[in-house]
C-alpha positions in Angstrom: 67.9 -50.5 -1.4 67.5 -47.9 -4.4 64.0 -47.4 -5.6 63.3 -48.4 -9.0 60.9 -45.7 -11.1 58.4 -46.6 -14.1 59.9 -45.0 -16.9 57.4 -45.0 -19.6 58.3 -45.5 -23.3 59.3 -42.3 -25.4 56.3 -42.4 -27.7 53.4 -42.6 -24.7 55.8 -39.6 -22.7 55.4 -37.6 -26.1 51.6 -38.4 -26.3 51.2 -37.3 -23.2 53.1 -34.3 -23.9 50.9 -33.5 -26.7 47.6 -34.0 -25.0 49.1 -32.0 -22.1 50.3 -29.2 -24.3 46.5 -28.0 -25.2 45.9 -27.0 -21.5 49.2 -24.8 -21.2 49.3 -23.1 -24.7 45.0 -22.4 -24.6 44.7 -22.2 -21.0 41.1 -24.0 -21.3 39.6 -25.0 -18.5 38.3 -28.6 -19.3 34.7 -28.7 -17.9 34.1 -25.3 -20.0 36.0 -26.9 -23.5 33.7 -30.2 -23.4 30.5 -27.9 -22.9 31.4 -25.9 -25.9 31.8 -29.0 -27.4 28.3 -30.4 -26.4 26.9 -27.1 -27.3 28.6 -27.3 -30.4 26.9 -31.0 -31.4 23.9 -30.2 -30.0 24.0 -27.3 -32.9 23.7 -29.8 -35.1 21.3 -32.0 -33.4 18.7 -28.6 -33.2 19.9 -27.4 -36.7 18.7 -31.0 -38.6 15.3 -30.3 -36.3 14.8 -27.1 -37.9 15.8 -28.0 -41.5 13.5 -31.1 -40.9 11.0 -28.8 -40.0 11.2 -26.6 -42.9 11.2 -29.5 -45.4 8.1 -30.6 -44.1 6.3 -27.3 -44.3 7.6 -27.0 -47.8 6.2 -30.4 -49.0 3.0 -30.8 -47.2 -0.1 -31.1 -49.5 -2.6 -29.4 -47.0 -3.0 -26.1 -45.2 -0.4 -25.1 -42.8 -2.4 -24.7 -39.7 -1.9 -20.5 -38.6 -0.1 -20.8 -35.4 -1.8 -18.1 -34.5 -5.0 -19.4 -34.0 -3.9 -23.2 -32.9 -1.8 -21.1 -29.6 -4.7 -18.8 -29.1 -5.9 -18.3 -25.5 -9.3 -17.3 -24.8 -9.9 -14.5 -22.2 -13.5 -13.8 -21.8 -14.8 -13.7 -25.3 -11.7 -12.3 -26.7 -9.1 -14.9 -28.9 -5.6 -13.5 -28.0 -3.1 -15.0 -30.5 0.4 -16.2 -29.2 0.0 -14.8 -25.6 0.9 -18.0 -24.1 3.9 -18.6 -25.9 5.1 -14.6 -25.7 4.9 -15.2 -21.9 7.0 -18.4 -22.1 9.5 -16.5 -24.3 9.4 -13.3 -22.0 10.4 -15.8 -18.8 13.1 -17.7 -20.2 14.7 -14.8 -21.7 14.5 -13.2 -18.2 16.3 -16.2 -17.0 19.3 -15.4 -19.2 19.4 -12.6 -17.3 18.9 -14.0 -14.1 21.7 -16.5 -15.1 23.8 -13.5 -15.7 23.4 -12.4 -12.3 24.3 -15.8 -10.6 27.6 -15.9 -12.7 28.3 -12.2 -12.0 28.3 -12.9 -8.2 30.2 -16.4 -8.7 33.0 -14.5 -10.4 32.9 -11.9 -7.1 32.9 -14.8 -4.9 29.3 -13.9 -3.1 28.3 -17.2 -2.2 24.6 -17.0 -1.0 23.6 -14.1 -4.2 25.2 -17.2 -6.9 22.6 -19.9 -5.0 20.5 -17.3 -4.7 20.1 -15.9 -8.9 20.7 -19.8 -9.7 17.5 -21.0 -8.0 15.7 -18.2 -9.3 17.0 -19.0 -13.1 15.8 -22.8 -12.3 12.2 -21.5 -10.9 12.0 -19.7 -14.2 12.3 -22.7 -15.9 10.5 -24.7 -14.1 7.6 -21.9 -14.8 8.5 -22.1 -18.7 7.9 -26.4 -18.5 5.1 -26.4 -16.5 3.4 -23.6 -19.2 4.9 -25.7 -21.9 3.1 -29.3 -20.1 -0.1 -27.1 -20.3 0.1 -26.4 -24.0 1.3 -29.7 -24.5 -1.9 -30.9 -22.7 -4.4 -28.6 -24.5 -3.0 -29.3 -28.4 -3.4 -33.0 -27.6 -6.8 -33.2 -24.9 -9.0 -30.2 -26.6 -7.9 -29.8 -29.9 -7.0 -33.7 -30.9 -3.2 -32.9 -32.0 -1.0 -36.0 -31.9 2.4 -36.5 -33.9 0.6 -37.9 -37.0 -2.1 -36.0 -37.4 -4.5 -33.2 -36.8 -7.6 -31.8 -37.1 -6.7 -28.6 -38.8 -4.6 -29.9 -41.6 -1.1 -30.5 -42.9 -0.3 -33.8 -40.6 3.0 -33.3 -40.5 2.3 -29.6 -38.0 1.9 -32.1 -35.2 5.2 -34.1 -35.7 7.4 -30.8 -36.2 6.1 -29.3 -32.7 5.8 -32.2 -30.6 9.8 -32.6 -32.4 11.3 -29.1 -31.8 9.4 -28.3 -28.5 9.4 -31.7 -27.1 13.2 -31.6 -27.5 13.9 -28.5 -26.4 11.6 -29.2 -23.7 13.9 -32.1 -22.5 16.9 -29.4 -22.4 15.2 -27.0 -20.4 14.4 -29.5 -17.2 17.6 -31.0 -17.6 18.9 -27.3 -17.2 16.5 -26.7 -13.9 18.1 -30.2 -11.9 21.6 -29.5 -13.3 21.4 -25.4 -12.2 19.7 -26.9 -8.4 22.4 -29.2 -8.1 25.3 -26.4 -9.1 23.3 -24.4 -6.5 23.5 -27.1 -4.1 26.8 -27.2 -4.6 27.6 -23.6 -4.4 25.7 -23.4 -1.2 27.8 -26.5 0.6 30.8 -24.7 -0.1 32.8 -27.0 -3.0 33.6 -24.1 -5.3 35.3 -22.2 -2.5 37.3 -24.9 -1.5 38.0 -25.7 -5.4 38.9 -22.5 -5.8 36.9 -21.7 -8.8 33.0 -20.7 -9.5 34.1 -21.8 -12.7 31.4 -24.7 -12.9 28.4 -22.0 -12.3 30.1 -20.3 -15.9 29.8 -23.5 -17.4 26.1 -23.7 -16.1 25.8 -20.5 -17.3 27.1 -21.4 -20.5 24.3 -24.4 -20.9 21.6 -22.6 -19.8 22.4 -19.3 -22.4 22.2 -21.7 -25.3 19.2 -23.4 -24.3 17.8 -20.1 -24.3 19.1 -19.3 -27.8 17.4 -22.0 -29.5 14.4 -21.3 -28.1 14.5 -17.6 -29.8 15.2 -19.8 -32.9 11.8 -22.0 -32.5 10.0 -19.6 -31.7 11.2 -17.4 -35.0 10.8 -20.3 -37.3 7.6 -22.2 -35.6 5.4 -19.7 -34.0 6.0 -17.0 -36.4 6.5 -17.8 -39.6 
């Protein structure tokens, strides 16, 4: 008995075609195309943050409180300005790095180095939310900061930082579980029998631009 095939009509076969087309004339690899698309709208996302951000600073009525002063720590009897945050922005800079590392062995195919420089990227920043929980804890416990208000003036200081940190915040431990799992993963073996580390790149990828923004925040917020 012949075998009947499912021809499908000629405009889904040249639909098809088309969507198929992308992958052979770009050689993209999909995971890494749809995180540069993610990155791309989260561009946006962090851009409107920042230009919210400005706008506030540029119509509030009241002193700008100096962040100098508000992320002070006090060793001994001496105020140190900024120290916590230039050790928050020290580590997860040295994570890029770190990251660098883990795709540098993923690409050579050294399987326990790749778990290895991914762990210690996610330790890293784990250290950078646990510092940012503290501060987070100190503006709002000791000083009396919340999002609408606080005590040492323009209102709209609290919304902005509890905004652009909080979010960013939010990035950087989804970053930690998404580089343990890829280092789960990497450690069980599925990118060898895949093939490809190509999934520790995309990590990779993910974890550079959360790192990016921060150098942004920290620019615009802390400094200026």
């Amino acid at each position: 008995m012949e075998e009947k095939t499912l021809r499908l009509p000629h405009f889904l076969r040249a639909l098809a075609g088309d969507w198929g087309s992308d992958l052979s004339a770009f050689k993209v690899v999909w995971a890494k195309a749809m995180m540069w698309i993610f990155l791309l709208s989260d561009t946006f996302i962090f851009g409107c943050f920042l230009t919210g951000y400005a706008a506030a600073r540029l119509s509030a009525t009241l002193p700008w409180p100096d962040p100098g002063k508000v992320f002070a720590l006090h060793i001994g009897e001496r105020e140190i300005p900024l120290l916590l945050i230039a050790i928050m922005t020290v580590i997860l800079i040295s994570s890029s790095g770190t990251m660098a590392i883990a795709v540098y062995h993923a690409y050579n195919r050294n399987k326990p180095y790749t778990a290895l420089f991914l762990a210690l990227t996610a330790l890293l920043g784990l250290s950078f939310v646990s510092m940012q929980a503290y501060e987070w804890t100190h503006l709002i416990r000791d000083l009396g900061f919340r999002p609408w208000g606080n005590p040492m003036g323009a209102p709209q200081f609290g919304s902005s930082f509890f905004m652009l940190t909080g979010f960013h915040g939010l990035h950087v431990t989804a970053g930690v579980i998404y580089l343990t799992a890829v280092a789960i993963r990497v450690l069980k073996g599925v990118y060898d029998r895949a093939g490809s580390y190509v999934g520790v790149e995309v990590a990779g990828l993910y974890w550079h631009f959360v790192d990016l923004v921060w150098v942004f925040i920290f620019a615009f917020f802390y400094l200026f």
